[in-house]
Biopython code that builds the backbone (N, CA, C, O; Angstrom):
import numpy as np
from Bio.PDB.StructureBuilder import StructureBuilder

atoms = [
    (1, "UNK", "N", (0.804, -1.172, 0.000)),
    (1, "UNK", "CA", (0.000, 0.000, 0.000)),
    (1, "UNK", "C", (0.864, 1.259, 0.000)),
    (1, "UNK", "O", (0.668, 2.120, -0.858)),
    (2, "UNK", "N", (1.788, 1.397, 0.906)),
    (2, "UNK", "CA", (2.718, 2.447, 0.860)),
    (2, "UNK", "C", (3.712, 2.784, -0.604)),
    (2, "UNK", "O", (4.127, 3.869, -1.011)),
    (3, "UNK", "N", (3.880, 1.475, -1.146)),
    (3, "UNK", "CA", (4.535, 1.742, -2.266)),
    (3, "UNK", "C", (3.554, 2.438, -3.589)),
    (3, "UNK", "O", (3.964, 3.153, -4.503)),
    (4, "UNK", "N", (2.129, 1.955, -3.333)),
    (4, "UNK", "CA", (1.156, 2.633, -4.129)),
    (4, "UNK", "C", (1.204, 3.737, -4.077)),
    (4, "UNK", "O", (1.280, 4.413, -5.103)),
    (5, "UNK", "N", (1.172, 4.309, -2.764)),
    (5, "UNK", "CA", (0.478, 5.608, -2.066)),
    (5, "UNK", "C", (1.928, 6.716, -2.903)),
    (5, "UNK", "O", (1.694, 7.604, -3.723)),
    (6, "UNK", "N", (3.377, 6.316, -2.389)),
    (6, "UNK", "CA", (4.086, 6.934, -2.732)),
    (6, "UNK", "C", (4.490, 7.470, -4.020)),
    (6, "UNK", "O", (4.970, 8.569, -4.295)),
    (7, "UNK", "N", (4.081, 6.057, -5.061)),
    (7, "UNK", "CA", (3.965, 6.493, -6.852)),
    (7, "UNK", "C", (2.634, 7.708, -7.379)),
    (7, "UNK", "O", (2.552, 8.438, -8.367)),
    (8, "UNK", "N", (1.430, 7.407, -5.817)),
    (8, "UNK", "CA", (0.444, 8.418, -6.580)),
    (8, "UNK", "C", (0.785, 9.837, -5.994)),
    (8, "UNK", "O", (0.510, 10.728, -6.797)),
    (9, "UNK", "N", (1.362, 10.322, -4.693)),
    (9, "UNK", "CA", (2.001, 11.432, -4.285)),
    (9, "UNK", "C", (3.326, 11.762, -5.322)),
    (9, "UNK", "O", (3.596, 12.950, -5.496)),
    (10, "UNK", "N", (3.917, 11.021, -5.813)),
    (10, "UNK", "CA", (4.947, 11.315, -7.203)),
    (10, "UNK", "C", (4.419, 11.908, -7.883)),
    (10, "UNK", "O", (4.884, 13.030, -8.082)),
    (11, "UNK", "N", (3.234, 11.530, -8.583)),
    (11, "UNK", "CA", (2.564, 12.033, -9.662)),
    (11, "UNK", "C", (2.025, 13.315, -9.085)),
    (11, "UNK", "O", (2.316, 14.432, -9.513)),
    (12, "UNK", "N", (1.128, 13.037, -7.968)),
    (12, "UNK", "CA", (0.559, 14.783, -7.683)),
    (12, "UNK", "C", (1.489, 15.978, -7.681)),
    (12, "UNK", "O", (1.361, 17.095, -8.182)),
    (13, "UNK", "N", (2.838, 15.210, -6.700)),
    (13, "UNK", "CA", (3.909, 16.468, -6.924)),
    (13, "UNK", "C", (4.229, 17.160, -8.375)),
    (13, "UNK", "O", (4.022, 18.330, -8.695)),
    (14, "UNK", "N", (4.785, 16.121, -9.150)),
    (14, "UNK", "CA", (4.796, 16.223, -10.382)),
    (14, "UNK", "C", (4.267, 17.493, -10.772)),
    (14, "UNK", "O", (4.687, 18.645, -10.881)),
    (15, "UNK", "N", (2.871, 16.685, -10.996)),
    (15, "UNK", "CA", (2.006, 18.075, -11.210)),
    (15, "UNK", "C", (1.661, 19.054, -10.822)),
    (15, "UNK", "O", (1.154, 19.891, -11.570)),
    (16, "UNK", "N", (1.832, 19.248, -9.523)),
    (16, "UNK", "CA", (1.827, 20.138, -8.796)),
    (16, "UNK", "C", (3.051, 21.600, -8.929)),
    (16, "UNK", "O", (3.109, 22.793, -8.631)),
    (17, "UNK", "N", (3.959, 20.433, -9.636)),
    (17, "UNK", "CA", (5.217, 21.756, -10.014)),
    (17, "UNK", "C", (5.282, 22.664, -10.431)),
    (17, "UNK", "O", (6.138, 23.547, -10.386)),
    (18, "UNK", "N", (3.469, 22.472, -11.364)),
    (18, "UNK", "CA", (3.623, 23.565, -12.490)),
    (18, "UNK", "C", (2.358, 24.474, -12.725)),
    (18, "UNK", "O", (2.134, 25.370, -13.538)),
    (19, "UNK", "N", (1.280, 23.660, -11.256)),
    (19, "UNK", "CA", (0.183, 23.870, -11.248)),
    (19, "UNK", "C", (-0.196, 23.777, -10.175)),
    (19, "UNK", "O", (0.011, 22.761, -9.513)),
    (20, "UNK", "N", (-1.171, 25.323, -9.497)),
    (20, "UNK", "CA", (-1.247, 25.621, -8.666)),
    (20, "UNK", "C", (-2.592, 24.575, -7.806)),
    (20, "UNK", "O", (-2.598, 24.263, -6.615)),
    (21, "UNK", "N", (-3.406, 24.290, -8.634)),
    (21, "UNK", "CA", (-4.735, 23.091, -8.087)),
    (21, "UNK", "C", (-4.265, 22.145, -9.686)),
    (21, "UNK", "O", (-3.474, 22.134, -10.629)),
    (22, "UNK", "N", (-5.543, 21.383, -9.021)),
    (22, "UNK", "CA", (-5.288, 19.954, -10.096)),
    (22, "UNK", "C", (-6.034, 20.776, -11.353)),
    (22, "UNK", "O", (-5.318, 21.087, -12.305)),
    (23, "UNK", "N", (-7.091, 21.044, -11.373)),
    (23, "UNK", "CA", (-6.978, 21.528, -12.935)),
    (23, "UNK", "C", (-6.845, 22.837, -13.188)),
    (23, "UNK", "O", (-6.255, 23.467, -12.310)),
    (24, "UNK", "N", (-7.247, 23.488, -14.201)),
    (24, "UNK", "CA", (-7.314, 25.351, -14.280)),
    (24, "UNK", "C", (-7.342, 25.961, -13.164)),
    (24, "UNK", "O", (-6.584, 26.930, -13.133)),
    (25, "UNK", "N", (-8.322, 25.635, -11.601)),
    (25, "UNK", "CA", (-8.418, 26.530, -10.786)),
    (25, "UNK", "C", (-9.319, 25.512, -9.910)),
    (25, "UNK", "O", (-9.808, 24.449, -10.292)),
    (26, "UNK", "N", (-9.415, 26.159, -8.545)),
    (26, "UNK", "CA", (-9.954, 25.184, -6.954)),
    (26, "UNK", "C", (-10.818, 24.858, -7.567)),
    (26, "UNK", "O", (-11.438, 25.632, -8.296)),
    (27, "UNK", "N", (-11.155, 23.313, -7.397)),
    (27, "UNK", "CA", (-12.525, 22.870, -8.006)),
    (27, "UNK", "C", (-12.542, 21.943, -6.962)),
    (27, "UNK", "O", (-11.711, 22.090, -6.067)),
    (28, "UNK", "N", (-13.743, 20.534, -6.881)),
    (28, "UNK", "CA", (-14.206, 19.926, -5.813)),
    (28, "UNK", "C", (-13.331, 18.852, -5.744)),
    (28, "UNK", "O", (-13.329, 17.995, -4.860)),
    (29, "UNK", "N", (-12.399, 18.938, -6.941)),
    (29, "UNK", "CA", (-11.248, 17.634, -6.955)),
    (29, "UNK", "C", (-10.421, 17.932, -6.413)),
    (29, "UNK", "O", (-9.694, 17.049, -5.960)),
    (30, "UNK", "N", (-10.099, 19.334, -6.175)),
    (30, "UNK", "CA", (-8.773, 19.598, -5.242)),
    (30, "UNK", "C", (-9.618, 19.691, -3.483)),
    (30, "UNK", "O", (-8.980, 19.291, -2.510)),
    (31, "UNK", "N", (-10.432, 20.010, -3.388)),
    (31, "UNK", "CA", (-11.427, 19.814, -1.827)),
    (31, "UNK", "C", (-11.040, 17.760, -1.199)),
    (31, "UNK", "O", (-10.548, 17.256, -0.189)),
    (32, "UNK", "N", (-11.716, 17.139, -2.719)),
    (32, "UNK", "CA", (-11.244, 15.766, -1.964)),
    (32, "UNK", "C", (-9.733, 15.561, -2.042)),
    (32, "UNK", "O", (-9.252, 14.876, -1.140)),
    (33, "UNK", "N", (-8.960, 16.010, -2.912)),
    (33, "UNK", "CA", (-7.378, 15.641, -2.657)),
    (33, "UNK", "C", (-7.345, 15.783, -1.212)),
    (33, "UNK", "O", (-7.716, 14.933, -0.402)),
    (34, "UNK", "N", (-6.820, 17.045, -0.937)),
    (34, "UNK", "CA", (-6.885, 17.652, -0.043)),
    (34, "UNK", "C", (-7.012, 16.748, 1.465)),
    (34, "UNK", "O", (-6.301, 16.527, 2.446)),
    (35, "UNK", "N", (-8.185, 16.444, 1.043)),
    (35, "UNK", "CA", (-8.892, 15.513, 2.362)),
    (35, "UNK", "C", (-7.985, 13.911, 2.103)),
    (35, "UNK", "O", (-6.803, 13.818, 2.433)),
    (36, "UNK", "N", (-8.491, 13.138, 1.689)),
    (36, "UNK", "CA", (-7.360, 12.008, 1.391)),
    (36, "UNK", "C", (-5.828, 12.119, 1.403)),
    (36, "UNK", "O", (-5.203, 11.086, 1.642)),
    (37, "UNK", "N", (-5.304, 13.001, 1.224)),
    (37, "UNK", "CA", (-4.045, 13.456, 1.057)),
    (37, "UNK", "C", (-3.297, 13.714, 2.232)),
    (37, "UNK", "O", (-2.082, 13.565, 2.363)),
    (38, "UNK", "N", (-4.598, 14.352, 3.590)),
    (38, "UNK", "CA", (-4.273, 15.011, 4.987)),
    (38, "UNK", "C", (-4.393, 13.503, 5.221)),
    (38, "UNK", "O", (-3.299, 13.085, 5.601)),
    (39, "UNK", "N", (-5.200, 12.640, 5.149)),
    (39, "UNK", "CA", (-4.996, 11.270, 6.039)),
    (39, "UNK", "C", (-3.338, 11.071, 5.600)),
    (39, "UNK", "O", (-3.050, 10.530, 6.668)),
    (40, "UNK", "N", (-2.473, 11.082, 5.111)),
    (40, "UNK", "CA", (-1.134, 10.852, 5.660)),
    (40, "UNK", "C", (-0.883, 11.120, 6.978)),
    (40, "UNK", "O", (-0.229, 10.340, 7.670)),
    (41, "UNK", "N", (-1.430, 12.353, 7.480)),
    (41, "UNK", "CA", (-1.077, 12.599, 9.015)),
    (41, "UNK", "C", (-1.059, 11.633, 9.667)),
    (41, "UNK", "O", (-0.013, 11.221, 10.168)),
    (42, "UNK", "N", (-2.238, 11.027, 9.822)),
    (42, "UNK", "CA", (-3.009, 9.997, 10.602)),
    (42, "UNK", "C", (-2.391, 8.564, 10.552)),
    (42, "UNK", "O", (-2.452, 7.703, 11.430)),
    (43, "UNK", "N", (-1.537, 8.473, 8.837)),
    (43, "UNK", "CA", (-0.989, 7.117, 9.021)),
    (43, "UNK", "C", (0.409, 7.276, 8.857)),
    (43, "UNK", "O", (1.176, 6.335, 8.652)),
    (44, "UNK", "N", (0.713, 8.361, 8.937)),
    (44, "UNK", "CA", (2.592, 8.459, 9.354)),
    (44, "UNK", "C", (2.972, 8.478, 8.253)),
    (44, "UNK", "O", (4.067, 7.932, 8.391)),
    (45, "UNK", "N", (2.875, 8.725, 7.141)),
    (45, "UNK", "CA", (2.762, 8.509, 5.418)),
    (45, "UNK", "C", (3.833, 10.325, 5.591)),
    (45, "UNK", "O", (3.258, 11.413, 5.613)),
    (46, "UNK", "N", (5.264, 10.171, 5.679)),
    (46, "UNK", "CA", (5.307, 11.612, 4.926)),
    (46, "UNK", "C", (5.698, 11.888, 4.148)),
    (46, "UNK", "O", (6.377, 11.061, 3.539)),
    (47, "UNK", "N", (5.562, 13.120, 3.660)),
    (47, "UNK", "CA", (5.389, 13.727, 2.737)),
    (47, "UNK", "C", (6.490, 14.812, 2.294)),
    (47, "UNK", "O", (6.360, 15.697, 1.448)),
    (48, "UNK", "N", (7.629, 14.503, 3.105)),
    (48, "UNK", "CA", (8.581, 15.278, 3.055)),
    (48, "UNK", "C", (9.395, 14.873, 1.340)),
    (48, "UNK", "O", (10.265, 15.534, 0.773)),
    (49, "UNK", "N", (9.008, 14.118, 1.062)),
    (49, "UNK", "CA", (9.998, 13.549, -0.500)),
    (49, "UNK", "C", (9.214, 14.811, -1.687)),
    (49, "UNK", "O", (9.670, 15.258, -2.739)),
    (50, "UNK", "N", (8.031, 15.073, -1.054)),
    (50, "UNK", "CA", (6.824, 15.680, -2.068)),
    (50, "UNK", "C", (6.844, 16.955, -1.809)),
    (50, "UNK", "O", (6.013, 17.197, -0.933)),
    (51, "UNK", "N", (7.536, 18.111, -2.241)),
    (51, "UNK", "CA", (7.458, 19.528, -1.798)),
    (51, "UNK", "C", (6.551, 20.520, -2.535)),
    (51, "UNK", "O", (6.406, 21.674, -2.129)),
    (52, "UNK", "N", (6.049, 20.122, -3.442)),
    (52, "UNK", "CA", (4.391, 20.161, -3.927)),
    (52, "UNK", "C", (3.946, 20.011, -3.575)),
    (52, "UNK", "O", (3.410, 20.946, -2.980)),
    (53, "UNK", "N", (3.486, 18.803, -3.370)),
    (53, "UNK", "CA", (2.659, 18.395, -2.404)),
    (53, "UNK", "C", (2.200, 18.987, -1.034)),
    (53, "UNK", "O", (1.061, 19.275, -0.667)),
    (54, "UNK", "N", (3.226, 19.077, -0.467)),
    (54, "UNK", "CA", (2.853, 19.581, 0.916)),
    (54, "UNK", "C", (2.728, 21.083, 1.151)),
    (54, "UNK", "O", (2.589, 21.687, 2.214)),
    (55, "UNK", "N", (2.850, 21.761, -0.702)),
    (55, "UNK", "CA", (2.716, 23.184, -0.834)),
    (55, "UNK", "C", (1.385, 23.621, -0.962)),
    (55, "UNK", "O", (0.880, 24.680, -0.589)),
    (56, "UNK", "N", (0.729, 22.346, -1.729)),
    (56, "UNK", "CA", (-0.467, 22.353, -2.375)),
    (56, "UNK", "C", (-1.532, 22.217, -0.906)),
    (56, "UNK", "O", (-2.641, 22.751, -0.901)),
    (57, "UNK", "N", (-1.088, 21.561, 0.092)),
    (57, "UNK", "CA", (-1.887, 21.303, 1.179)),
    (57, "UNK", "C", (-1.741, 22.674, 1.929)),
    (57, "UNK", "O", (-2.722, 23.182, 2.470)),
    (58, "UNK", "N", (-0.625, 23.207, 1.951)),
    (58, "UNK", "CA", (-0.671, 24.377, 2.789)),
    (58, "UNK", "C", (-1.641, 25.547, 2.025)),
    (58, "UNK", "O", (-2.158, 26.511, 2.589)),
    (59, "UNK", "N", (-1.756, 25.161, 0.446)),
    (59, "UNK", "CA", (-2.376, 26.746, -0.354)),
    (59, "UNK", "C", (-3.423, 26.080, 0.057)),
    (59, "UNK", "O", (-4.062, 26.976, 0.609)),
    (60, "UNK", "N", (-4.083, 25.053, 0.176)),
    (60, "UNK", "CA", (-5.727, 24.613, 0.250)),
    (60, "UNK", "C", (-6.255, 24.951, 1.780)),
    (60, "UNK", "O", (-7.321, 25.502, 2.056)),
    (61, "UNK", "N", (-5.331, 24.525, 2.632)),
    (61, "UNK", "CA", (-5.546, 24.735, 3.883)),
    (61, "UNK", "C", (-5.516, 25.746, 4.597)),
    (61, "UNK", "O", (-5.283, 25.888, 5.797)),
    (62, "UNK", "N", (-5.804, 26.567, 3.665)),
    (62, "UNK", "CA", (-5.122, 28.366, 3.603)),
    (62, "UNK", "C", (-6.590, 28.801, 3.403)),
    (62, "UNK", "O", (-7.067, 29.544, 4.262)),
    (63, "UNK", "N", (-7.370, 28.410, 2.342)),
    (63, "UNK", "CA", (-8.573, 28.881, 2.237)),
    (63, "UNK", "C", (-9.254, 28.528, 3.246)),
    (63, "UNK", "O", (-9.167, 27.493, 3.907)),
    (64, "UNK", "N", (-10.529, 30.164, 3.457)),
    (64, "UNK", "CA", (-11.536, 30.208, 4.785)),
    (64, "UNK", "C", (-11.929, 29.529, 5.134)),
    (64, "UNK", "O", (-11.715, 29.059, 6.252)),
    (65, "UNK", "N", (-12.925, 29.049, 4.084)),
    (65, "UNK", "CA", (-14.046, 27.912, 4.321)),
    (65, "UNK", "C", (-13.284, 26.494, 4.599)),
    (65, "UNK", "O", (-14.000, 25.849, 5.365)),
    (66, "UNK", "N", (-11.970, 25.686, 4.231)),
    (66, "UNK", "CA", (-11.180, 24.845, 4.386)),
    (66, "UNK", "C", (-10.966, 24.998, 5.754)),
    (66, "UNK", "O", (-11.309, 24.193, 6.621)),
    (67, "UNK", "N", (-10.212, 26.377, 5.969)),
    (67, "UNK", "CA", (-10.027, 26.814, 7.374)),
    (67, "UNK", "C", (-10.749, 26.377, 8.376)),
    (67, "UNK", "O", (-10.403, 25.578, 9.246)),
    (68, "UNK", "N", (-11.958, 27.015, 8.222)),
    (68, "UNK", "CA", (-13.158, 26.696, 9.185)),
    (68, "UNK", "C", (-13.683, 25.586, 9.406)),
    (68, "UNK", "O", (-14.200, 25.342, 10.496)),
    (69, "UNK", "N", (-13.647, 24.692, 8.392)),
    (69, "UNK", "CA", (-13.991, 22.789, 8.438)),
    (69, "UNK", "C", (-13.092, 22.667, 9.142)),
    (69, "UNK", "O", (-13.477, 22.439, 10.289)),
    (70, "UNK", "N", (-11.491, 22.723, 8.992)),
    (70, "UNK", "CA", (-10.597, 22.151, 9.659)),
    (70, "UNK", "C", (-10.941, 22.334, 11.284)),
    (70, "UNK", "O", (-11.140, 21.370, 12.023)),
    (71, "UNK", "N", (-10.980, 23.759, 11.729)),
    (71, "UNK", "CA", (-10.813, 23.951, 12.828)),
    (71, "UNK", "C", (-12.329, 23.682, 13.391)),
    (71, "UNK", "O", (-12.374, 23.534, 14.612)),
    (72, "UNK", "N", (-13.814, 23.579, 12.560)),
    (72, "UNK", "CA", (-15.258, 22.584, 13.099)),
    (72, "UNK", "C", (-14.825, 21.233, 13.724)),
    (72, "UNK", "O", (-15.197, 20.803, 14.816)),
    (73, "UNK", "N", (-13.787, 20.499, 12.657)),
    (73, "UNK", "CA", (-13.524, 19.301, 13.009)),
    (73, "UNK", "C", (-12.118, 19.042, 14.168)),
    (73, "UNK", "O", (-11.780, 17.873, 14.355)),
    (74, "UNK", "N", (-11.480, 19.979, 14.780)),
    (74, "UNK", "CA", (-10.770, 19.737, 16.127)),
    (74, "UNK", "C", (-9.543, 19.868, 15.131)),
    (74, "UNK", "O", (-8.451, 20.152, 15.623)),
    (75, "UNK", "N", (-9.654, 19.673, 13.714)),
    (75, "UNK", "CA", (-8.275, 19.289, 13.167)),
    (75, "UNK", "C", (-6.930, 20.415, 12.726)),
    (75, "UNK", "O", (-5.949, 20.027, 12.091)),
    (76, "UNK", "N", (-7.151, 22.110, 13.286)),
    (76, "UNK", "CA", (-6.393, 23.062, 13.368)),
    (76, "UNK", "C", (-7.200, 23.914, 14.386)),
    (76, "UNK", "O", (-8.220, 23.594, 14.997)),
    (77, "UNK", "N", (-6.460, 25.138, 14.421)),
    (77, "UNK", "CA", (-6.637, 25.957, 15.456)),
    (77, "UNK", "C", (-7.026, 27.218, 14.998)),
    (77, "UNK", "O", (-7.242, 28.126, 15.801)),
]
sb = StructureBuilder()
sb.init_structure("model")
sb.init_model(0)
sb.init_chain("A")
sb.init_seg("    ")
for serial, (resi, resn, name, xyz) in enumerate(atoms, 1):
    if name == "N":
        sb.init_residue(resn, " ", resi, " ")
    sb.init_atom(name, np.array(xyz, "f"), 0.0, 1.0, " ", f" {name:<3s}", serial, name[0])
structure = sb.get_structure()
């Protein structure tokens, strides 16, 4: 599973290099990345190889409404 997980965080970085969300602009596919992507926390999965990646979580986790789920659900401050 980890070896899966790590070829599909390859690819997001990847893309992420050159692009600020997954397609033209925030859409509901970058909302579920986002969410699937934060369960790394939870399973020790990091993300330090992926510096996209973990850029792309900080620009998402940046927006209000993201903001405000996070911190509804106990999961920021």
């Amino acid at each position: 599973m980890k070896e899966k997980l790590a070829a599909r965080f390859a690819e997001l970085d990847a893309h992420l290099a050159n692009h600020d969300y997954l397609a033209d602009e925030f859409s509901v596919a970058d909302a579920y990345c986002f969410t699937i992507v934060n369960w790394s926390n939870f399973l020790a999965l990091p993300l330090k190889p992926y510096p996209h990646l973990q850029a792309y979580l900080t620009r998402i986790a940046s927006r209000p409404h993201v903001r405000d789920a996070l911190i509804a659900e106990g999961l920021a401050r």
